[in-house]
Structure formats: structure tokens, C-alpha cells
N, C-alpha and C positions, 0 to 999 in steps of 0.2 A: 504494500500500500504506500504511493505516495504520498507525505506529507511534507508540505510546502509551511513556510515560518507561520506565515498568517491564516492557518488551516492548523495549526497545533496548540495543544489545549492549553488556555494561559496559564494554569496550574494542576497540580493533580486533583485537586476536588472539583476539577471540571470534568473532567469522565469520571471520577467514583461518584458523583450524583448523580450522575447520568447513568450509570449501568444497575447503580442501586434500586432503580424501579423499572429495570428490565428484565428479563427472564426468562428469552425463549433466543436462541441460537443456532450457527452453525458449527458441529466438530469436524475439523478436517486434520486426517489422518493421512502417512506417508502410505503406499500402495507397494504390497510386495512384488517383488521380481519384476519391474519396468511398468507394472500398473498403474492405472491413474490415482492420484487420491482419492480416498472414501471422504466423504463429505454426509454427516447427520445431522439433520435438522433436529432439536430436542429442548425439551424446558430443562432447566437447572435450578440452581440454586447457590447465589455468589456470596461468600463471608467474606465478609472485607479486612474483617478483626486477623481472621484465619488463612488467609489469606489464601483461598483454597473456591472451587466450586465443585457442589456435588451433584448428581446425576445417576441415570443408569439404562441398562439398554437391555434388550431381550439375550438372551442368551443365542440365541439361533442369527443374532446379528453377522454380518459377513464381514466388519472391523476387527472382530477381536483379534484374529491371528497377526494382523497391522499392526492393532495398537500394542500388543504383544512385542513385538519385532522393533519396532516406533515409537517410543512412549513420549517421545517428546512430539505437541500438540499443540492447534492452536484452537480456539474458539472464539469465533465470528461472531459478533453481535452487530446490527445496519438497521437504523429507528431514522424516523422523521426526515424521510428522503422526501423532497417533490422534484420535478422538472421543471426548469427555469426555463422559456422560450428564451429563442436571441434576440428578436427587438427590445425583451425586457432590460437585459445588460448594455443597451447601445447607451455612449453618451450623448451630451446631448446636441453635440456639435458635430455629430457624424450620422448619414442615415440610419434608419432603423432596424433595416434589412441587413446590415452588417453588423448590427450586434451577434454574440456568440453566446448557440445555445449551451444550456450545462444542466447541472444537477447539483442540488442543494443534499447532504446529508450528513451524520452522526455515525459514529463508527469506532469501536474498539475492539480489540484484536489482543485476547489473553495468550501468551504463548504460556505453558503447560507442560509439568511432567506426569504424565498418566498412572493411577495407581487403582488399580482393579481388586475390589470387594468383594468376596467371595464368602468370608465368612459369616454365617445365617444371622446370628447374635447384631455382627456389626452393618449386616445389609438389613433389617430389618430398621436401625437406628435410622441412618439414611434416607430409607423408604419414608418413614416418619416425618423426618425433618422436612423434607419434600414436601409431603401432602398439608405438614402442617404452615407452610409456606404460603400453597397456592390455597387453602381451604381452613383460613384461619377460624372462620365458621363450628367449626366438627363437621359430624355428619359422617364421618368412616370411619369405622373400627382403625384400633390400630395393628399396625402391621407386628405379629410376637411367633417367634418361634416356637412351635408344637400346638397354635392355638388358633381353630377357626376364626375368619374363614377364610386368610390370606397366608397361611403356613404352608398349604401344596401349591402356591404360586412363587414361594422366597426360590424353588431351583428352576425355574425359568429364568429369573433373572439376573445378571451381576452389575453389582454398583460399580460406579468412576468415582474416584476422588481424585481434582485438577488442582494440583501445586502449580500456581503464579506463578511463575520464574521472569516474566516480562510482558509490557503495554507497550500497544502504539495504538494511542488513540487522533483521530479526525474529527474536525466541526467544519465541514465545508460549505461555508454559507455567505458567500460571496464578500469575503474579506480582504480580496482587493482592491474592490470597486471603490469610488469616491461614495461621499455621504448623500450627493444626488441624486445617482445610479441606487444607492440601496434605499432611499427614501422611495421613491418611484417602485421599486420592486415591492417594500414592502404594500404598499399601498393595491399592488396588484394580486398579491397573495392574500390579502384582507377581502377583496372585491371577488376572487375566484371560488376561496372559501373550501378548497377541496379537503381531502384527506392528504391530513398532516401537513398543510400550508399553514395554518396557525401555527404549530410548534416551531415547524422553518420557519416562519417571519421573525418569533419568538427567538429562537437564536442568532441571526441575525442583526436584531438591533440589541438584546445582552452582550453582543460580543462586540459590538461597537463602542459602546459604552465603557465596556469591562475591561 
């Protein structure tokens, strides 16, 4: 991923805010014997304390013997993209037609050392954590070894635990433009109103500011 000066995060609590209320990603894994990488789309679960993300995948998944082989990992997280037309970036001293289209988005990129859970006791913890994550509600039993009615489901699956080892994170929200150019855009992302133009305009003029 490239990241350009003015597309990187002005501190690190600018992407751990930002991933702290995300939770659904890509894993991409090295591919054995000349294969392409595996790439799984999956909800997680980021500690920031812990510095660590937990997950888990079916047992019959076609990664493992990769991640086995590869344990070093990255996972994709990509929020609040829209599509910028070109006339919207043109100044205002040049036609409109020759502005340049782009794409506005958020992005961070955990790079990871993979450590595979196998044991029931401590994949059931995990499983928990998870559910108690996405469903702080209740509403599911919890997951306990030897005890309906999620104990003949703990060997279908094995837990991830992702050790952090390195961020690159991106806010590419039109922060080279002058404060014309982004006044105008915002004002076109207000008026469009699509999905996740708010959030994009929303960082845009935070990070002008900021």
C-alpha cells in the first residue's frame, strides 16, 4: 500500500480509533508452492491493550496448511471509501473535464504472527470473547467444553490469535488538494449523500483541521 506524507495518519490514535469500531476484515495468507495468496474475508476481534486480534475459521478451511507454512500475516481492514469524480478535484482555474478522478478511503493493514488454537478449554475462551463482542446483548449460550449445545461444534473449528508485529495505516481523503478544491468536494459529498460520503467528507475536513 502506498502511503504518501499527506495520506498518513497524523498520529497513532488516528487509526487505533478508527479500527476500534471496526471488525470485519481481510486475512491474507502466503500461498504454498507458487500459489496465489489465500485471502478470508472474517469478523475479529482487535485488543489494542493486547495487542493481539482474535478470530477463527472452520477447520475444513483451505488456509491452514499456508498459515501453517506462513504464519506471518496481514489483515486488511478498507471503511468509508467513496468515489470522487474528476470534475470534482479540478481547480478552479482549469477546466472541469480535466480534473482527476480518484477514490477517497481508510485503511489499515495489521501485519501479524499467526498462532493457531487448538486447545478446547482455550478455543472455547475465544469463541466467547467473540460472541461477547458482536452480541453484547446475551442471547447465546456460552461456548464450555463437554456442555451443550456448542461442545460437538468446539472440533470443527480452530481459533487465530494475530500478534501485531506492524501498521500501515491510510486516510486518503484528498489531502492535497487546496482548501477550495476540498470545500467544493465537501459540499458535493453532503449534496450526493451516498453511502459513506458522510464519513469521507467527515474525514476530510478533520484532517484539514487536525
Amino acid at each position: 500500500m502506498l502511503i504518501h506524507p499527506w495520506d498518513a495518519p497524523r498520529a497513532d490514535a488516528e487509526w487505533q480509533q478508527w479500527l476500534a469500531v471496526r471488525d470485519f476484515g481481510t486475512l491474507v495468507v502466503n500461498g504454498l508452492d507458487g500459489e496465489p495468496p489465500y485471502a478470508q474475508p472474517l469478523h475479529f476481534v482487535y485488543d489494542a491493550e493486547r495487542g493481539e486480534v482474535l478470530t477463527h475459521l472452520a477447520r475444513p478451511n483451505p488456509m491452514w496448511a499456508a498459515l501453517s507454512a506462513h504464519p506471518d500475516v496481514v489483515l486488511s481492514v478498507v471503511d468509508d471509501y467513496v468515489y470522487v469524480p474528476g470534475p470534482w478535484q479540478a481547480e478552479p482555474d482549469v477546466p472541469a473535464e480535466h480534473g482527476t478522478p480518484t477514490s477517497f478511503y481508510a485503511a489499515v493493514q495489521l501485519r501479524c504472527r499467526a498462532h493457531v488454537v487448538d486447545d478446547p478449554t482455550a478455543k472455547a475462551a475465544l469463541l466467547n470473547r467473540q460472541v461477547g463482542h458482536f452480541q453484547p446483548e446475551g442471547g447465546t449460550a456460552e461456548v464450555a467444553v463437554g456442555e451443550v449445545p456448542f461442545d460437538r461444534m468446539l472440533s470443527g473449528l480452530r481459533g487465530v490469535r494475530l500478534e501485531v508485529t506492524g501498521v500501515r495505516a491510510k486516510f486518503k481523503f484528498g489531502g492535497r488538494r487546496t482548501e477550495e478544491v476540498q470545500d467544493s468536494i465537501a459540499v458535493r459529498l453532503a449534496e450526493r449523500a451516498g453511502p459513506r460520503d458522510a464519513a469521507a467528507r467527515a474525514h476530510m475536513l478533520r484532517r484539514r483541521v487536525g
